[in-house]
C-alpha positions in Angstrom: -23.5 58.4 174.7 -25.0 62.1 174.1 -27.1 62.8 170.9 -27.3 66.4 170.4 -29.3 69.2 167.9 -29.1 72.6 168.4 -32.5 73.9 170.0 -33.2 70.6 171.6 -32.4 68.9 174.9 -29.6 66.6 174.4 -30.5 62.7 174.2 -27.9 59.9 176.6 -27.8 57.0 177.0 -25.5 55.0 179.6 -23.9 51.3 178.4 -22.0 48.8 179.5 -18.2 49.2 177.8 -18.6 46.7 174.5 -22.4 46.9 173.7 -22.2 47.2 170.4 -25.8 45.9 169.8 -26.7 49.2 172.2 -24.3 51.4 170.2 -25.4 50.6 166.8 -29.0 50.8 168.4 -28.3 54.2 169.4 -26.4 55.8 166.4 -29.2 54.5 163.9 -32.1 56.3 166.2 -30.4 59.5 166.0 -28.6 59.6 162.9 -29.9 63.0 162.4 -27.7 64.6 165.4 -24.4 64.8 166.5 -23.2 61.9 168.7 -20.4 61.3 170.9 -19.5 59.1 173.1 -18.2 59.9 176.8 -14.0 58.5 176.4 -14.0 57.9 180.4 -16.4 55.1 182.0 -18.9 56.1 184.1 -20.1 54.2 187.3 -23.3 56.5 187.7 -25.2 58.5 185.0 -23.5 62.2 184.9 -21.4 64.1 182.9 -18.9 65.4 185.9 -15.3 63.9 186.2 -17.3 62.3 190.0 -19.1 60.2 187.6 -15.7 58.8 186.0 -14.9 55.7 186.7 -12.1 54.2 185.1 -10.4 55.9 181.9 -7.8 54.0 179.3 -6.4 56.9 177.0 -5.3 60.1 176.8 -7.3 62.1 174.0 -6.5 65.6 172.7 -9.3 67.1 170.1 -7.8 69.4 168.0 -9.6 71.8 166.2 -8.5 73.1 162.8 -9.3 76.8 162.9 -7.1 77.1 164.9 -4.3 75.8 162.2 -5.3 78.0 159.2 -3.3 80.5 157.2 -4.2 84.3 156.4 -6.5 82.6 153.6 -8.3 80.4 156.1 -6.6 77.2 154.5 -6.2 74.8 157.3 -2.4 73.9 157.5 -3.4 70.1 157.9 0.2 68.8 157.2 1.5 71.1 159.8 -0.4 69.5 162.2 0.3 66.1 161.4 4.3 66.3 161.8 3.5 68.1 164.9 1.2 65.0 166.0 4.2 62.4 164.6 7.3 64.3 166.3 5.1 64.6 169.5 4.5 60.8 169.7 2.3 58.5 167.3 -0.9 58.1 168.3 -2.9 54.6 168.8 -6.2 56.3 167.5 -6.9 59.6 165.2 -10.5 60.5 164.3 -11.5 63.1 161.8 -14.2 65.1 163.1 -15.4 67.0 160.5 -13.4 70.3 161.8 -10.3 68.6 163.4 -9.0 65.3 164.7 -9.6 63.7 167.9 -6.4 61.9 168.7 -6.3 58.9 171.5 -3.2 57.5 173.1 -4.3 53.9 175.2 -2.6 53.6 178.1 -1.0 49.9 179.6 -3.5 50.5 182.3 -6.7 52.3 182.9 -6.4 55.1 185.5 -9.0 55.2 187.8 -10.3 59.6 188.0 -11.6 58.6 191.3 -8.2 58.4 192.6 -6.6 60.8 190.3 -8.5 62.6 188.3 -7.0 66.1 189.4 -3.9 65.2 187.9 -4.6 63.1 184.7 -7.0 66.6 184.3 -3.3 68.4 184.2 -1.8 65.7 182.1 -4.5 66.3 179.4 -4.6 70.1 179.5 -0.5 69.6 179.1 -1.2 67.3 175.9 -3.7 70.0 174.6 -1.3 73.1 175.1 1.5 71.0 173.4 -0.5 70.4 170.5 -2.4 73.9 170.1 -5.6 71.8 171.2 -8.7 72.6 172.8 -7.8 73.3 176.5 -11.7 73.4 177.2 -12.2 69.9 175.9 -9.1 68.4 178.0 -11.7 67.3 180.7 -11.3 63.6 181.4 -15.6 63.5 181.7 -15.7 64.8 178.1 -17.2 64.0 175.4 -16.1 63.4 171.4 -17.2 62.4 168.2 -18.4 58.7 167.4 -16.9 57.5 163.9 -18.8 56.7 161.4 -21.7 59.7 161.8 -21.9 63.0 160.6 -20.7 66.3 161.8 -24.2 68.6 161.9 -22.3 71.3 162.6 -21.3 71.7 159.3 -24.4 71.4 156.5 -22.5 72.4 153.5 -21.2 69.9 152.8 -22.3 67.6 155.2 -18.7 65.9 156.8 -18.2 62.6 158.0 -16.7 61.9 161.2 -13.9 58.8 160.0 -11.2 57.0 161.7 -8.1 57.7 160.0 -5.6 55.4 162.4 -6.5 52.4 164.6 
């Protein structure tokens, strides 16, 4: 988990998959920064795919400046029957400027094996659905629900999950 404000070093913390105790511990001590929450396991502390252990979705985050019109209205249904005739996803988070949007997988893959090509798959997934291509890095990061998006102060969005 990475807790970050602008003009400070950026806080981790490595846990087992399933502490929540840890989690909730985390989120509540820095409530007042971003927080996200690496989607791949790591085996070792890092933030490089040859920390990745073992990852169970495929994620696209999709940002939605890149979706607005002339008057910088963000076509939001446009890119939800783009996400529906692509294929339903299992997860969608709203981020506070876009979705995050998961699909699990019948079983994990493990990016020590073959991390080079679930890297393409995701980058494939990202220039499908017009998302970020810098973000389809299997060692990435991405919003935890249930905090706040800093990035944004006026007004302050929530980061919520809008399908499980």
């Amino acid at each position: 988990m990475r807790a970050i404000r602008k003009g400070e070093s950026p806080r981790q913390e490595f846990v087992s998959v399933g502490d929540w105790d840890a989690l909730e511990c985390f989120i509540k001590q820095y409530a007042d920064r971003d927080l996200y929450f690496g989607v791949a396991a790591r085996f070792r502390k890092g933030g490089r795919l040859q920390d990745c252990g073992n990852i169970r979705g495929l994620f696209a985050d999709i940002d939605f400046k890149n979706f607005t019109d002339s008057k910088g209205k963000v076509r939001d249904s446009w890119v939800w029957s783009d996400l529906e005739a692509f294929h339903q996803a299992d997860i969608i988070v709203r981020s506070g400027g876009g979705l995050h949007v998961y699909w699990l997988l019948t079983k994990p893959i493990h990016l020590q094996e073959r991390g080079p090509a679930f890297k393409a798959r995701l980058r494939t997934f990202a220039s499908i659905l017009g998302g970020d291509k810098q973000s389809a890095e299997p060692a990435h990061v991405l919003r935890i629900p249930g905090t706040i998006n800093w990035k944004y102060r006026q007004p302050l969005r929530e980061v919520t999950l809008v399908r499980i």
